[in-house]
N, C-alpha and C positions, 0 to 999 in steps of 0.2 A: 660779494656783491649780489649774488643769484638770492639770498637770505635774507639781504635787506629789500631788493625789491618783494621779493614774497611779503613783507611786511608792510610792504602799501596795500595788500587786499585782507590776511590775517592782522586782526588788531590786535592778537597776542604777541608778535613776533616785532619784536624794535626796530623801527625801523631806522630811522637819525645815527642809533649806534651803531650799529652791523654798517651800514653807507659811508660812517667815518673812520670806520676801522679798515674797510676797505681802500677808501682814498687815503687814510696813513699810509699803509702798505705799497700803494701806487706811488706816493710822492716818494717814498723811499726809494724805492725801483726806477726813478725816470729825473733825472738831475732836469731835464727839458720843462718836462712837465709841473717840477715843485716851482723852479721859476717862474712861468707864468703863472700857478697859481698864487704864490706871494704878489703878483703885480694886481691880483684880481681885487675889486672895491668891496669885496665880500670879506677878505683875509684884510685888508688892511683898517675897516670900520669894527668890526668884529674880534680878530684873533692877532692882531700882531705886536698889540698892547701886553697881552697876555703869555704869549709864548716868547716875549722878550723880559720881563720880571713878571710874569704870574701877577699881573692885577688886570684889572676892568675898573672903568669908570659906570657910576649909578645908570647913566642911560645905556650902555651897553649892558649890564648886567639884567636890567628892567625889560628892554626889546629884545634878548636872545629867550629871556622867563617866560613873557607874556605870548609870545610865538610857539614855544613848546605848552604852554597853556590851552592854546588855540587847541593845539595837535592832540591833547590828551584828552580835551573835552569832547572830541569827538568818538571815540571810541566810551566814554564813561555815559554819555547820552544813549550813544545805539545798546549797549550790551544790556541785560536784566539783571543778571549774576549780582549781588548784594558784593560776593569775596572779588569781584573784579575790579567794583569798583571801590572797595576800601582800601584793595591794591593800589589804585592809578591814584586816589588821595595821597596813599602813603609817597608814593614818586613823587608827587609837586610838594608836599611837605617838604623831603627830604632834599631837594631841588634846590628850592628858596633855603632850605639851612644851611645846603654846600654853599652856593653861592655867596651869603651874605657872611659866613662865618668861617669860610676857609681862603675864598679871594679875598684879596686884597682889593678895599677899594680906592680908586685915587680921582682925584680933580686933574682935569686938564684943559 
């Protein structure tokens, strides 16, 4: 957790993943805790489609993209490094490929 916060000030260090790897770990640890987060409007618009048959529908798949878009842009605007930002390209490239060609998408 102490590594994803660090990566709200380093724009090198991930921050969303290192935060969710931690909260995996917690929910594991706390039967209390994973309950109330499944009750939360975050896990159920977001992830409960997902982690019950691995699909998203187009407007979740499109607001979780366009939100991590927000996030990268920001750091591809502050930095100068040419290889940083062919890097952060490379991540929302690859981003939009998982999503749209490894989920499953469905109507609901």
């Amino acid at each position: 957790m102490g590594l994803g916060m660090l990566g709200v000030i380093l724009p090198l260090l991930p921050t969303t993943p290192l935060l969710l790897l931690a909260l995996f770990f917690f929910v594991k640890g706390s039967a209390r805790f994973e309950a109330w987060f499944k009750e939360t409007n975050i896990y159920k618009k977001h992830l409960e489609g997902f982690v019950r048959d691995k699909s998203m529908t187009l407007k979740q798949k499109m607001s979780i993209n366009l939100f991590a878009d927000v996030m990268i842009a920001i750091p591809f605007f502050i930095m100068d490094n040419l290889w940083i930002r062919l890097l952060l390209l490379g991540v929302v490239g690859y981003k939009y490929y998982y999503f749209f060609t490894k989920i499953k998408t469905v109507t609901r």
